[in-house]
RONURO-181821 format. One record per residue: x, y, z of N, C-alpha, C, O in turn. Coordinates in steps of 0.1 Angstrom, whole numbers, padded with zeros to 4 digits, always signed. Example, Ala and Ser with C-alpha at 12.3 -4.5 7.8 and 13.67 -1.06 7.14 Angstrom:
BEGIN
+0132-0057+0078+0123-0045+0078+0132-0033+0078+0142-0033+0085+0128-0022+0071+0137-0011+0071+0129+0000+0079+0134+0011+0080
This chain:
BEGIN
-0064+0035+0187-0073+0027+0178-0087+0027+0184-0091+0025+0196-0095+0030+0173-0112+0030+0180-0115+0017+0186-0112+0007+0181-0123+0017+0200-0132+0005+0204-0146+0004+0198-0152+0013+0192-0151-0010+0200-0162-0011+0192-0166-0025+0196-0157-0033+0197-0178-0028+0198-0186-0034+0209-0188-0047+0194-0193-0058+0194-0180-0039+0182-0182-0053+0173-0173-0064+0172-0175-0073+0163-0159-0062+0184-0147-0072+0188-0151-0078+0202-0143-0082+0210-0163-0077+0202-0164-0082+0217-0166-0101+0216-0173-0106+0207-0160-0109+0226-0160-0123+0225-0161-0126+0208-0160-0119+0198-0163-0138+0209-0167-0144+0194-0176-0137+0185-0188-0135+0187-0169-0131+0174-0178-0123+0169-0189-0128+0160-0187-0137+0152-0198-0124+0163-0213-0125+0157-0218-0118+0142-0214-0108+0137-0224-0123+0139-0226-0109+0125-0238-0104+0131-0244-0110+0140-0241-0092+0126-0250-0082+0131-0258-0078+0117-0253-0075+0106-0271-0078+0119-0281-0070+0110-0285-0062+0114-0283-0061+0126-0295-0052+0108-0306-0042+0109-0314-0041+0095-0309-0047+0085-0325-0034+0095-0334-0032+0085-0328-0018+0086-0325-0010+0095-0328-0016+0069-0327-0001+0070-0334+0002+0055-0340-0006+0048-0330+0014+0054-0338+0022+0042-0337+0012+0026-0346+0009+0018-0326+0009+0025-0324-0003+0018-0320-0014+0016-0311-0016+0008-0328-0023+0024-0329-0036+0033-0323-0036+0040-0319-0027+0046-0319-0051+0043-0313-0060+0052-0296-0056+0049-0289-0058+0040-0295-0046+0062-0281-0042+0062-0275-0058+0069-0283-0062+0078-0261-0066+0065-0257-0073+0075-0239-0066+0078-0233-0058+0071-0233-0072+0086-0222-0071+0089-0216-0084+0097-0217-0088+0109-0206-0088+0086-0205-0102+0087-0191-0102+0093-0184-0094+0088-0188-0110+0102-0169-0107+0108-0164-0120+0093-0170-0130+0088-0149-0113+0090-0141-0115+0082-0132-0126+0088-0121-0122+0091-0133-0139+0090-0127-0154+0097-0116-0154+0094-0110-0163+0098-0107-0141+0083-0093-0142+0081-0087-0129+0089-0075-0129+0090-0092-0120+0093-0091-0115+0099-0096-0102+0111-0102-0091+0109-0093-0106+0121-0099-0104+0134-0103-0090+0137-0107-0089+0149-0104-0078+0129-0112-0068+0134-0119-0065+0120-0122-0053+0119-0123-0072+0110-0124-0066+0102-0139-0075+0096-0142-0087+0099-0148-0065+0087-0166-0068+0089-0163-0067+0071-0153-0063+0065-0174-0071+0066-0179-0071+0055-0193-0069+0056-0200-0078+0061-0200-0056+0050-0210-0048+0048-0214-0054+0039-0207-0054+0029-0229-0062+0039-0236-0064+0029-0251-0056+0025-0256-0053+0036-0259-0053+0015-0273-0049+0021-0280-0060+0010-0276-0060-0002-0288-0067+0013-0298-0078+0007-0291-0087+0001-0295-0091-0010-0278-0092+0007-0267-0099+0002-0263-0096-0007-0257-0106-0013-0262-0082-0014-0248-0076-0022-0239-0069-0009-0242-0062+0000-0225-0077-0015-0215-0069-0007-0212-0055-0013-0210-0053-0025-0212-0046-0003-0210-0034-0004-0198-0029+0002-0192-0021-0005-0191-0031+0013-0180-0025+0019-0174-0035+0026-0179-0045+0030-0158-0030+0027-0151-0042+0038-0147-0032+0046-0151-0022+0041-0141-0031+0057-0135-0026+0069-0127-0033+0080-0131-0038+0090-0116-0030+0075-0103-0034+0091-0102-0029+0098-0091-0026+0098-0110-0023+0112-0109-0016+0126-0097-0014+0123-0093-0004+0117-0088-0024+0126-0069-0022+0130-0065-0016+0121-0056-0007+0121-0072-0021+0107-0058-0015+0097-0066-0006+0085-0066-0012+0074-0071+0005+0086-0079+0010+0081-0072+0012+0065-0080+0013+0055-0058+0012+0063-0051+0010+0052-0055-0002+0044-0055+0000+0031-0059-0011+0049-0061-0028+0041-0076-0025+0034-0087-0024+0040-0075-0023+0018-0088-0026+0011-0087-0039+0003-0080-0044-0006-0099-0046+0013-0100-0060+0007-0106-0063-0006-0102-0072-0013-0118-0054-0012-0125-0055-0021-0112-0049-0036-0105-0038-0036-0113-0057-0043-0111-0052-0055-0111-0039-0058-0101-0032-0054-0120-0034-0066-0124-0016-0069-0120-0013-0058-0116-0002-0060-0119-0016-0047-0115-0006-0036-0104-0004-0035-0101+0006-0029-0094-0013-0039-0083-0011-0041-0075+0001-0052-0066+0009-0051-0084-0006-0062-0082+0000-0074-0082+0016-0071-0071+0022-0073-0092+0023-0065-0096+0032-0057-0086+0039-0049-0082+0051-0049-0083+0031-0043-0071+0035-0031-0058+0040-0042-0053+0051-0040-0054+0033-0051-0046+0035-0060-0047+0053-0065-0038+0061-0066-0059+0055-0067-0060+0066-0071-0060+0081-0067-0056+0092-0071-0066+0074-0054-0062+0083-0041-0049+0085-0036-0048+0097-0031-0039+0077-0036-0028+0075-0034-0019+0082-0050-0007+0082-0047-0020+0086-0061-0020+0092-0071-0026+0107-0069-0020+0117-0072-0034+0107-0065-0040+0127-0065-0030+0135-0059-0029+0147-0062-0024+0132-0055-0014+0139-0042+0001+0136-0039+0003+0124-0043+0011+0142-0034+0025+0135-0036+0016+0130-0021+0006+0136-0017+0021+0118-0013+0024+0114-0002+0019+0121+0011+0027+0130+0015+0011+0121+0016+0006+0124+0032+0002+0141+0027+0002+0150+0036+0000+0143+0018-0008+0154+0016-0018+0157+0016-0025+0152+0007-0025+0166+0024-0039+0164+0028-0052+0163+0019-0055+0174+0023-0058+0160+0014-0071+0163+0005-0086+0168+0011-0092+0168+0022-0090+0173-0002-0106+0172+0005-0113+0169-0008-0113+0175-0019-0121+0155-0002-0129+0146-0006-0142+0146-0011-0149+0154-0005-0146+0141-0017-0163+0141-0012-0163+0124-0020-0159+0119-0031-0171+0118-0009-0177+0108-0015-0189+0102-0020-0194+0099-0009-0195+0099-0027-0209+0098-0029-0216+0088-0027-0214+0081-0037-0223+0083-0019-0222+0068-0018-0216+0065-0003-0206+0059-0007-0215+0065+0012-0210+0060+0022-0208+0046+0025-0197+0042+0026-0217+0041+0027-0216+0024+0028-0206+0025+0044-0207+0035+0052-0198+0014+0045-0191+0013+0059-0179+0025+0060-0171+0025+0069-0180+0036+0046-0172+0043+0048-0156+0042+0045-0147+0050+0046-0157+0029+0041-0138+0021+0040-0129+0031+0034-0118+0034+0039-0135+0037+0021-0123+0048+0018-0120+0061+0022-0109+0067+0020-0132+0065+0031-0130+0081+0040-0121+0071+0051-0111+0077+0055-0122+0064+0053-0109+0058+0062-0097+0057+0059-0087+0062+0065-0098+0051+0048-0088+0051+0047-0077+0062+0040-0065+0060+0038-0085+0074+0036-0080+0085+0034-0077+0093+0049-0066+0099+0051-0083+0091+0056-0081+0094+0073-0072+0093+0075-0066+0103+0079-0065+0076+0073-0058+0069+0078-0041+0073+0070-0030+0073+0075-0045+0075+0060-0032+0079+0050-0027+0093+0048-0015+0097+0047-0040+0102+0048-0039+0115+0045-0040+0123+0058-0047+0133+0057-0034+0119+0069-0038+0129+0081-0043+0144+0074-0040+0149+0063-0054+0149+0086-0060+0166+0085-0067+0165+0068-0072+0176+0064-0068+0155+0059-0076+0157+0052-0093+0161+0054-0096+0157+0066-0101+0164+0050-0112+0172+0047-0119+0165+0040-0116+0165+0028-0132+0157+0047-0140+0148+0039-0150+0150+0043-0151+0154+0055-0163+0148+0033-0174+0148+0037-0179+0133+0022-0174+0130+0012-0188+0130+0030-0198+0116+0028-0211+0119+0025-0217+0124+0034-0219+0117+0014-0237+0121+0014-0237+0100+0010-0230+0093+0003-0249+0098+0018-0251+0087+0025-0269+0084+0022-0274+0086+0033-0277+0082+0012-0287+0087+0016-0298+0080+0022-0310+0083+0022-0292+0071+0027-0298+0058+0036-0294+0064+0055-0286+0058+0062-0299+0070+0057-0295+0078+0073-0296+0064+0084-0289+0064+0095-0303+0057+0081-0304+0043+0091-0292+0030+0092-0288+0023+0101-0287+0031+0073-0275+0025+0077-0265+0030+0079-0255+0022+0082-0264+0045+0080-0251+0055+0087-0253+0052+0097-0244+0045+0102-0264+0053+0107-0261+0052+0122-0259+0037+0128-0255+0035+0139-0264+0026+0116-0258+0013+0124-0244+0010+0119-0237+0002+0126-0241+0014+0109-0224+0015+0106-0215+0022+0115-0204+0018+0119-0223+0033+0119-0209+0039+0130-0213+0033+0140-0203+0032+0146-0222+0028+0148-0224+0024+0161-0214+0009+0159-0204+0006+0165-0221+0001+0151-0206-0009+0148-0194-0007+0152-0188-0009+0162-0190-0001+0138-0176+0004+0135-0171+0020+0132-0170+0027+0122-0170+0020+0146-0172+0040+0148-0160+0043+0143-0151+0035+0144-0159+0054+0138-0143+0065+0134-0138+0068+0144-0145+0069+0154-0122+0070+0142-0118+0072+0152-0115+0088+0155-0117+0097+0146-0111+0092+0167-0116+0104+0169-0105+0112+0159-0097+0103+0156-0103+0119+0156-0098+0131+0155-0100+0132+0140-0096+0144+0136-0104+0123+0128-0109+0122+0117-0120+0132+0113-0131+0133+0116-0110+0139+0102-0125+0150+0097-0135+0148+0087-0136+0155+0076-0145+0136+0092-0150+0131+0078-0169+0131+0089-0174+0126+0099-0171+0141+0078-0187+0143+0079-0196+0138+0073-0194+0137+0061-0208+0134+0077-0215+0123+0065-0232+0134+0064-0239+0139+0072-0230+0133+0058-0245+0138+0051-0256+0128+0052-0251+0118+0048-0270+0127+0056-0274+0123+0052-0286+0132+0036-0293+0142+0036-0283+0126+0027-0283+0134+0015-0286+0127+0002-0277+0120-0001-0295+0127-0007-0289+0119-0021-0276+0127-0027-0274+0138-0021-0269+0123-0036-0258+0126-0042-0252+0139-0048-0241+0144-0047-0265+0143-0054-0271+0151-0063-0274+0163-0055-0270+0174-0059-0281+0162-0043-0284+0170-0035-0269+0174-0029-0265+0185-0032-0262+0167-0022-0251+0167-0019-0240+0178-0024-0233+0185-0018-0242+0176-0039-0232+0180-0048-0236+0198-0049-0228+0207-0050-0254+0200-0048-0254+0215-0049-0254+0219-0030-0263+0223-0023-0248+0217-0029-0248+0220-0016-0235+0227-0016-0236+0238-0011-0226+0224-0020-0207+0222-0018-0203+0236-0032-0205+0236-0044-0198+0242-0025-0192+0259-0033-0183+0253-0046-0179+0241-0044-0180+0259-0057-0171+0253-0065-0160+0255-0062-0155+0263-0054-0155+0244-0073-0138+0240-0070-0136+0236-0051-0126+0241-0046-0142+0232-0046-0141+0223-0034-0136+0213-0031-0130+0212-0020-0137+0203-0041-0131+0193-0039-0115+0188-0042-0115+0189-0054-0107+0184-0040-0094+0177-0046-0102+0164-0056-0101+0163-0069-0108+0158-0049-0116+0141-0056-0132+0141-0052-0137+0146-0042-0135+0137-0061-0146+0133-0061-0151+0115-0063-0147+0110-0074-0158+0106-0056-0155+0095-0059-0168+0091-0053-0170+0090-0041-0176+0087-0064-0186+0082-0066-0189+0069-0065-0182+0062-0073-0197+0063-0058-0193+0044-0055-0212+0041-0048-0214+0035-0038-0224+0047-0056-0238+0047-0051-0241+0037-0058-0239+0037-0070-0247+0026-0050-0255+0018-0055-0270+0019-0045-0268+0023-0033-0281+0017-0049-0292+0011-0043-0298-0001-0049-0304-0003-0059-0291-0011-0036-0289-0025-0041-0282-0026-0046-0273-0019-0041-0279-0032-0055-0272-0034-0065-0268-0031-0080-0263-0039-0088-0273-0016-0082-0274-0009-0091-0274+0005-0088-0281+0009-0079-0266+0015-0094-0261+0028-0096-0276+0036-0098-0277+0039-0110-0285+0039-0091-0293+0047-0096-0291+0059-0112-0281+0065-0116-0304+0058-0117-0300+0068-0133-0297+0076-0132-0290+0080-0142-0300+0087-0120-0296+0100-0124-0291+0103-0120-0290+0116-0120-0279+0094-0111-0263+0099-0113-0252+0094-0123-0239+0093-0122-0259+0090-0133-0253+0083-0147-0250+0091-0160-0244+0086-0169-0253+0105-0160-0257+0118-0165-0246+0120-0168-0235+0116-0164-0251+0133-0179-0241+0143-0180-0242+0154-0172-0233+0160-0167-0258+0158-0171-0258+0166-0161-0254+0166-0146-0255+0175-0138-0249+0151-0142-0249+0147-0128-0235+0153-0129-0228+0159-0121-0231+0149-0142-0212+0150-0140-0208+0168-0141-0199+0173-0134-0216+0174-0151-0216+0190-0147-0213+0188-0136-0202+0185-0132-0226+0189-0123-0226+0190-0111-0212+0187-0104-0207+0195-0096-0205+0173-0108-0197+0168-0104-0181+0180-0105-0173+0184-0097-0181+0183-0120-0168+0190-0124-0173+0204-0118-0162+0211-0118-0185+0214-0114-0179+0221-0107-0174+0221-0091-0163+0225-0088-0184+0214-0083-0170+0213-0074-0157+0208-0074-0148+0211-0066-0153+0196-0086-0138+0195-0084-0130+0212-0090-0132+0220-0099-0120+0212-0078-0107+0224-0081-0100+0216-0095-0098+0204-0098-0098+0228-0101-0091+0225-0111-0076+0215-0113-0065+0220-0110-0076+0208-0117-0067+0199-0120-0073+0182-0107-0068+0171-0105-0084+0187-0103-0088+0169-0092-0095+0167-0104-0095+0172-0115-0100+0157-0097-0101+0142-0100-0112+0136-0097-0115+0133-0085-0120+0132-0107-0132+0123-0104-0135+0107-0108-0137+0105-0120-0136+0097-0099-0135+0082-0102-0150+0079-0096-0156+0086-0088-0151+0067-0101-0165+0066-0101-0162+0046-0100-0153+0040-0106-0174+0039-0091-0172+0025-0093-0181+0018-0105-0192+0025-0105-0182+0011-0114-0191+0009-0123-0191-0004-0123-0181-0011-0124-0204-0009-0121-0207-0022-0121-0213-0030-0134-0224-0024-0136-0211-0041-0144-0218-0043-0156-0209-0056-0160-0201-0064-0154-0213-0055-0169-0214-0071-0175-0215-0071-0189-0214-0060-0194-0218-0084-0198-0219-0082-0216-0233-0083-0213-0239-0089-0205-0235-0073-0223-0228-0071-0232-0218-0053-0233-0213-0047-0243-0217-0050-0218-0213-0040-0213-0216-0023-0221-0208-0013-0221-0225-0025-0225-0236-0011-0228-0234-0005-0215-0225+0003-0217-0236-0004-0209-0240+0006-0192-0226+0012-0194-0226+0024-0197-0214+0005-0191-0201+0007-0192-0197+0018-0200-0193+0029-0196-0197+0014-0213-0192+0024-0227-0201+0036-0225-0196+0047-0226-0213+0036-0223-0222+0046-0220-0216+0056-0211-0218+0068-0214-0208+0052-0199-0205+0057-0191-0192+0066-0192-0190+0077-0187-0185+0057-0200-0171+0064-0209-0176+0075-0217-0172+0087-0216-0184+0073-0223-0190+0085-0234-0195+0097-0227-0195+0108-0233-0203+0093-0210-0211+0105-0206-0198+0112-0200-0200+0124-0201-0184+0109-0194-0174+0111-0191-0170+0122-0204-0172+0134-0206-0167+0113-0211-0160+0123-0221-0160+0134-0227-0151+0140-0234-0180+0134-0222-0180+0146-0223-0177+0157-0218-0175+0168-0224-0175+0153-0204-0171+0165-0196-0159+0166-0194-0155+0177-0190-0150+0157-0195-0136+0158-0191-0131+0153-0201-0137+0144-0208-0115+0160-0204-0104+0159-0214-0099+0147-0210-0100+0139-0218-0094+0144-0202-0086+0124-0204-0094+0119-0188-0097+0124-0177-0095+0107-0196-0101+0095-0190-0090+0081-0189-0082+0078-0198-0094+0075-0178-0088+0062-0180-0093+0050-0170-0090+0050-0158-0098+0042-0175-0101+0030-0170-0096+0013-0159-0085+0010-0161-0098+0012-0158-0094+0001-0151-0101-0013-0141-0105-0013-0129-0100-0023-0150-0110-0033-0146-0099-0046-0149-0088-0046-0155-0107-0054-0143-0104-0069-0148-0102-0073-0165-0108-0067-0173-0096-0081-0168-0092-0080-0183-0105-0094-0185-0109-0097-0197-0109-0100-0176-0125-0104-0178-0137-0098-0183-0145-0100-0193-0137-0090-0175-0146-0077-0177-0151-0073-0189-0162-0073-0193-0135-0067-0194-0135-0055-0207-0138-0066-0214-0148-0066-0221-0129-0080-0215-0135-0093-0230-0151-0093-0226-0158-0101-0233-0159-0087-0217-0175-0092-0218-0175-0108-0213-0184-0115-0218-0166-0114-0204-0168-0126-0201-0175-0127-0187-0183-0137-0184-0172-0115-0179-0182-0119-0169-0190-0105-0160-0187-0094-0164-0195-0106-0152-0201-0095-0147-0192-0092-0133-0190-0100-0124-0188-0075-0136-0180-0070-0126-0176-0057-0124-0181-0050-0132-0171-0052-0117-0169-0040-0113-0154-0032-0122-0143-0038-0122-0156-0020-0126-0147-0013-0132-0143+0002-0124-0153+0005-0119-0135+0008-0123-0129+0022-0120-0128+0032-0130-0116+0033-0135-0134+0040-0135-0132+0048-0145-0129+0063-0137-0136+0068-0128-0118+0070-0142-0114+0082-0136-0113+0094-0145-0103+0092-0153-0118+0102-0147-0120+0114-0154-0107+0129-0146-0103+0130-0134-0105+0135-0155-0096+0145-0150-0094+0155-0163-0097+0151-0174-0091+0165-0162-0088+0178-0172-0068+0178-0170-0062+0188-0173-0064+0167-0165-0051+0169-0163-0046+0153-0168-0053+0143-0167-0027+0152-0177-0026+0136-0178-0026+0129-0165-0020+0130-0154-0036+0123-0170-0034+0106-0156-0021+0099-0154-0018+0090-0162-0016+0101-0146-0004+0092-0144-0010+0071-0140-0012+0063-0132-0008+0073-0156-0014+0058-0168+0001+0049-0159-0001+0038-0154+0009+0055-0160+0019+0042-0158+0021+0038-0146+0020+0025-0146+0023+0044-0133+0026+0042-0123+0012+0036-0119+0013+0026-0111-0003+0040-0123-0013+0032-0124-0009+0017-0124-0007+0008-0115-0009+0016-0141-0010+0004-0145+0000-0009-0140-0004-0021-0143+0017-0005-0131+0020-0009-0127+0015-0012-0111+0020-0022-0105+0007-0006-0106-0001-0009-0095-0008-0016-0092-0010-0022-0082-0017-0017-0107-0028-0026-0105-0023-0039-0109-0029-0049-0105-0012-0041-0117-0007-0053-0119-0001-0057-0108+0003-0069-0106+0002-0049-0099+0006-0060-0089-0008-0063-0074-0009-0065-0062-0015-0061-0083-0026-0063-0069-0033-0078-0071-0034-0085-0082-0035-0080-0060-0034-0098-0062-0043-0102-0069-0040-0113-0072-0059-0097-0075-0062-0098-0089-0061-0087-0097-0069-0078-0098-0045-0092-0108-0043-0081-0113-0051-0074-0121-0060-0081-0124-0053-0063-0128-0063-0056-0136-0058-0051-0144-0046-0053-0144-0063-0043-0158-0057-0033-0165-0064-0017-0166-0072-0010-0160-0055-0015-0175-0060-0002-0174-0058+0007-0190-0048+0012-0196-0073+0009-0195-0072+0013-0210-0072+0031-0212-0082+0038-0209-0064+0034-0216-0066+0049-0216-0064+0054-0235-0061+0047-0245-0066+0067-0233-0060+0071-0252-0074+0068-0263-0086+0068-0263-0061+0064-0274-0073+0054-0284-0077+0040-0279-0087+0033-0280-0068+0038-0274-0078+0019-0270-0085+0021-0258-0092+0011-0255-0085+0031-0250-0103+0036-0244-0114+0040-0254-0126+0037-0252-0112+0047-0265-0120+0053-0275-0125+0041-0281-0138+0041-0282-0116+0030-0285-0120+0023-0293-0130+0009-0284-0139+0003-0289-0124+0006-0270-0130+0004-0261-0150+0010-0260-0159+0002-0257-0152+0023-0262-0159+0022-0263-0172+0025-0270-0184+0028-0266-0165+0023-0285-0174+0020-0296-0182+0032-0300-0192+0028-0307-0181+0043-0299-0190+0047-0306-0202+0054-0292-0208+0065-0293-0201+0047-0284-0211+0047-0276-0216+0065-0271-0208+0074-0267-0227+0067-0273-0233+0081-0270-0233+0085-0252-0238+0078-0244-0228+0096-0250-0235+0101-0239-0250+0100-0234-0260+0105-0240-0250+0095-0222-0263+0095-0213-0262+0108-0207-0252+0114-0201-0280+0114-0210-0287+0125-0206-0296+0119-0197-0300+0108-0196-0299+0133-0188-0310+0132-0181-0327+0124-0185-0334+0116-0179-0328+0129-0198-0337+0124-0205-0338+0107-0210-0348+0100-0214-0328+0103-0208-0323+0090-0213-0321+0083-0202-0331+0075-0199-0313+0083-0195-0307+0081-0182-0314+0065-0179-0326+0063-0181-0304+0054-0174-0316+0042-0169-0302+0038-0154-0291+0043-0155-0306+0033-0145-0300+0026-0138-0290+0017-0146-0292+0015-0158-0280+0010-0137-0272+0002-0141-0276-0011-0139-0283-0013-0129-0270-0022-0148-0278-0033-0149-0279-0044-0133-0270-0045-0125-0290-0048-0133-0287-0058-0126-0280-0074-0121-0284-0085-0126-0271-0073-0114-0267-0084-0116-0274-0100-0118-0285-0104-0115-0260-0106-0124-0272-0117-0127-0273-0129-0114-0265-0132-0104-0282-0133-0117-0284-0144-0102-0272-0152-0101-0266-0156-0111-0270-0153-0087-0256-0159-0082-0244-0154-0083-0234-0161-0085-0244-0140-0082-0228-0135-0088-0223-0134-0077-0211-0132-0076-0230-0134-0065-0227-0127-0050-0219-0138-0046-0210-0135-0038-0220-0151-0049-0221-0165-0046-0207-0174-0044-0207-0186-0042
C-alpha cells in the first residue's frame, strides 16, 4: 500500500492555489485514509489510500458500475479519462483491473502535481496523466485505442462547451475500439435542458444509450449529477439497473423509448451552438 505524508498524525486538510482555484483536500472523519478533493468548494473527488475500491461519491459509483460491466472480471482495459481530479477511478480501475492501460489528460498541471504528492499511486500502476485539455488529448491517441472512454471535466463547476459537441464526441468514438464504451458525468438541474441536449448530441453518434441518475433528478426536482453511457453495442440495462438499486442512494436507469421520450425532442449540440453546463445553484455544495 502507497505511503503518503497525508496519514501523518492528526490529519490536517491541505490546500494549494492552482490553475483552477483553491484546490482543498479535506480528511474524511469516517474514514481514516481517505481525502475529499474540492476546488473553490465544489467537491470533485473522493479517495481511499487503503481501499482504492470504495467510491464514496454517487456518479462515481454509478461509474464504477460501468467499469465493472465493460469487461468479464479482472480483465484488463485501456482507458482514457478526461478530466483527472484525485484520479479515484484510474484507481480504482488499477485496483480491480490489474495490467490495465490508462492514461488521464488533466488540464490543470498544478493540481496533478499537488494530488499526487498527497495521495501518490501506487507503484506498479499503468496510469499516465497528461497534462492536456481533453480535446487535445483525444487527437493525440491512434484509433480504436480505447476499451472506455469516461469523461467527468468540470472547470469549477461546470463541463466546459466544447466538450459538449458532437464534434467532441466524433473525436471521442474514434478512439473507442469497436464495441467500448463511452460514459460521461453530467451535472444539471430543471429545468434540465443541458441534460436532454446531451442525450441528443449522444445519439447522434452512437446507436444505444442509457442513462442513470437519481429519480429526483430526471422529475426536475433538484440539481444533480447523471451518468449517461453511449455504445454501438446492447447495454447490459439489467444487471445495471439492478446495481444501481442497490447502491445506498438508489438510482435509475432510462434506456429505449422512455430515454427518447425522456428527452423530448431535444436537438443535438454543435460546435457552433455549444454553451457550458449550467451553474450550480447557490448552496448545493452545502
Amino acid at each position: 500500500m502507497a505511503k503518503t505524508r497525508g496519514r501523518r498524525g492528526a490529519r490536517e486538510p491541505r490546500t494549494a492555489n492552482v490553475a483552477g482555484g483553491l484546490a482543498q483536500l479535506m480528511p474524511d472523519p469516517d474514514r481514516p485514509h481517505a481525502w475529499t478533493l474540492l476546488i473553490d468548494g465544489a467537491p470533485q473527488s473522493h479517495v481511499d489510500l487503503a481501499d482504492p475500491a470504495h467510491l464514496g461519491f454517487e456518479y462515481q459509483r454509478r461509474l464504477g458500475h460501468l467499469i465493472d460491466l465493460a469487461a468479464p472480471p479482472g480483465r484488463p482495459l485501456r482507458v482514457l479519462h478526461l478530466g483527472g481530479g484525485a484520479l479515484t477511478l484510474a484507481r480504482y480501475v488499477a485496483h480491480t483491473r490489474a495490467r490495465s492501460e490508462q492514461q488521464a489528460a488533466e488540464s490543470d498541471g498544478e493540481l496533478t502535481r499537488f494530488v499526487r504528492e498527497a495521495l501518490p499511486l501506487e507503484r506498479g500502476w499503468r496510469i499516465r496523466v497528461r497534462q492536456a485539455d481533453a480535446r487535445a488529448a483525444l487527437a493525440r491517441l491512434p484509433d480504436a485505442w480505447a476499451d472506455l472512454v469516461i469523461a467527468d471535466v468540470f472547470s469549477g463547476a461546470r463541463t466546459p462547451a466544447h466538450l459538449t459537441s458532437v464534434e467532441f464526441l466524433a473525436a471521442v468514438r474514434r478512439v473507442l475500439r469497436p464495441g467500448g464504451w463511452y460514459a460521461a458525468n453530467i451535472a444539471d438541474g430543471p429545468p434540465l435542458r443541458h441534460l436532454r441536449g446531451q442525450i441528443a448530441t449522444a445519439a447522434a453518434e452512437f446507436s444505444e444509450l442509457c442513462l442513470v441518475a437519481d429519480p429526483a433528478v430526471l422529475r426536475g426536482r433538484r440539481f444533480g449529477n447523471s451518468v449517461l453511457a453511449a455504445c454501438d453495442t446492447t447495454p447490459p440495462v439489467p444487471e445495471l439497473a439492478r446495481r444501481t438499486a442497490g447502491d445506498p442512494h438508489p438510482g435509475r436507469v432510462e434506456y429505449g423509448r422512455a430515454l427518447e421520450a425522456f428527452a423530448g425532442g431535444a436537438r443535438p449540440v454543435t460546435d457552433a451552438d455549444a454553451v457550458a453546463s449550467p451553474e450550480p445553484p447557490e448552496g448545493v455544495f452545502r
